[in-house]
C-alpha positions, 0 to 999 in steps of 0.5 A, a space after each residue: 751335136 750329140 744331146 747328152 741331156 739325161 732322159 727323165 721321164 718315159 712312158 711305154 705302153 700305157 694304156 688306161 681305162 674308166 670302167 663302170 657297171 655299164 661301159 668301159 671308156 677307153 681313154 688312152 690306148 697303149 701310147 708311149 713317149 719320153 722327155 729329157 730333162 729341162 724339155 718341154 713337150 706339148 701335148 695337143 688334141 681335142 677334148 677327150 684326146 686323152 691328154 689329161 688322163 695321161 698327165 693323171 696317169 703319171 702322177 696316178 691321181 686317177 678317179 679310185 674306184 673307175 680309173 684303171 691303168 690296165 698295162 704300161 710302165 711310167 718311168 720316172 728317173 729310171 723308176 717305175 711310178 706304178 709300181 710306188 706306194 703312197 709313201 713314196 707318192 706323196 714325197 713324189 707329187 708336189 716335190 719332184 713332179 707338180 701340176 697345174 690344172 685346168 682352172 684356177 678357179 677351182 684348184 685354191 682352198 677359199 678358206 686358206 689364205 694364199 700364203 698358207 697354201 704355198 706354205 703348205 707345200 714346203 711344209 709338206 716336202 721340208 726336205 731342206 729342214 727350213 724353219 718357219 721363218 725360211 718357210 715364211 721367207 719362200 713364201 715371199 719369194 714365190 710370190 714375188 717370182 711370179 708377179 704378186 707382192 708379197 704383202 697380198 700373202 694374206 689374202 684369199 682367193 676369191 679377191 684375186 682376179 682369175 689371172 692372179 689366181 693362176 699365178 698363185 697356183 703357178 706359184 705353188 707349183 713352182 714351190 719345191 723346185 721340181 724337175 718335171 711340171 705338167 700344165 694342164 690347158 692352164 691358159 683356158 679360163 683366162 682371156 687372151 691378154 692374161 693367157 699371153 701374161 701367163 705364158 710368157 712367165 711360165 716360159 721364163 720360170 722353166 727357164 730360170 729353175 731349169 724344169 722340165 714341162 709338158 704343155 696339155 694344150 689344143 692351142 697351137 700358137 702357144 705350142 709354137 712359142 714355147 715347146 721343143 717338141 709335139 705330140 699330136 693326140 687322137 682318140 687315146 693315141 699318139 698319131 704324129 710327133 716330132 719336133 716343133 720344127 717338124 710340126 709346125 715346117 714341115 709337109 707332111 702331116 696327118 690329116 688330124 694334124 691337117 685339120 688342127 692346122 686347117 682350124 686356125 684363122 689366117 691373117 694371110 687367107 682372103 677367104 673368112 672362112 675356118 676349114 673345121 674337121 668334119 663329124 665328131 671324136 669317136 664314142 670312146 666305149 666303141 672305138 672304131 677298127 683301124 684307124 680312129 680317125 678314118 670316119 672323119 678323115 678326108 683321104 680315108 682308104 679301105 685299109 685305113 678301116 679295117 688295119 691300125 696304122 704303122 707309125 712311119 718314121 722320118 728323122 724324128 717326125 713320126 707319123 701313124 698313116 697309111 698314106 706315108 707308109 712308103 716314107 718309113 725309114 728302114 
């Protein structure tokens, strides 16, 4: 069946940098995707893959004078993002695009009650011209959306648990109905219980206000339950993608992706033994030749350091390795 779902966000290119007098960290290394609209896409890798500075990236909140995107588009409904003014990126942050960062514990205002600050946002981005009252109303709404009575709009952080600070974050989020939400590991600071809580209303929110989502996450489980599709990062590359079923069925992997896998505790294994990938991520101030994961790889070839790997296409599993360079479709 053909997916006539319009494209929403693309992303060629994009390479992005933090530059200091002393080192240049390449943080992500000429990477491009898409999504379409009402998809959710994972984005999964270890600590300094480079998946936060890409979500950075698309809403260009970047550290000012460090942060460089030295090449690339970000194509947002057909427009170039790079290429806004602040105007025009302030009616975009909040309104079309929101995020959610990595701990709720540090993105609330403390000295604003948590009613204001969802306010703030439609009172920012007052497209509809509500009045106060509307305004108050949404509050509400928002609020009840997420699991929150209403009558707590006039409470501060620091007396909601670190679970309900997430929802009140989600709620701001949510606010002015964007058409794209990117979550940044927004389970991380949260114990199991609370993160399965989260995930599930975060699905059903997707779901019921028809948002686009990418999921920055090093937690497969949760990729496996509520993403479409998966992009495996490594050292500021995309180094396999497909869909969820290609990830997560099929045979042939990257051998990252196999030690992503190799990682996680089976309940079916007689073994109590995890299977971790060996060394370390690679200094991002001198990245190695070829491929980046070569000194840390198991099946690691000659070519492997020396040429950078060809992406290898099968259907819509892509995979950048030397070793299924022979399964590339012509």
């Amino acid at each position: 069946m053909e997916d006539n779902k319009k494209t929403l966000l693309e992303i060629e290119d994009l390479d992005v940098i933090y530059q200091t007098d002393l080192e240049t960290v390449h943080a992500v290394n000429g990477i491009s995707f898409s999504m379409k609209q009402g998809e959710t896409l994972g984005l999964v890798g270890e600590t300094g893959a480079g998946k936060s500075t890409t979500a950075l990236s698309i809403l260009r909140l970047l550290a000012e004078n460090t942060g460089k995107i030295r090449k690339g588009k970000i194509l947002f409904n057909g427009e170039n993002i790079l290429d806004m003014n602040k105007l025009e990126l302030q009616c975009l942050r909040g309104e079309k695009i929101s995020m959610i960062f990595q701990d709720p514990m540090t993105s609330l205002n403390p000295v604003l009650t948590v009613g204001k600050q969802i306010a703030e946002v439609l009172e920012l981005h007052n497209q509809k011209h509500l009045s106060a009252h509307q305004i108050e109303e949404r509050v509400d709404e928002m609020l009840r959306l997420v699991g929150i009575s209403s009558e707590r709009k006039h409470d501060y952080p620091h007396q909601f648990s670190g679970g309900m600070k997430q929802r009140v974050v989600i709620a701001i989020a949510l606010a002015c109905q964007p058409q794209l939400l990117i979550a940044d590991e927004p389970t991380t600071a949260l114990d199991v219980t609370i993160q399965a809580q989260v995930i599930d209303m975060m699905e059903k929110l997707k779901s019921q206000l028809n948002t686009s989502m990418i999921l920055i996450t090093h937690d497969l489980g949760i990729v496996a339950e509520i993403c479409d599709n998966v992009a495996i990062m490594y050292a500021g590359e995309i180094i396999e993608r497909g869909t969820v079923y290609d990830i997560f069925e099929n045979e042939d992997h990257h051998p990252y992706t196999e030690g992503l896998f190799g990682s996680i505790p089976r309940l079916d294994d007689e073994t109590d033994r995890l299977k971790p990938i060996k060394g370390l991520m690679p200094d991002p101030t001198r990245l190695p030749e070829g491929c980046k994961f070569s000194p840390r790889c198991p099946k690691c070839m000659e070519i492997c350091k020396k040429e950078q790997p060809p992406a290898c296409r099968k259907g819509t599993h892509e995979i950048c390795c030397h070793l299924y360079r022979k399964n590339d479709e012509k």
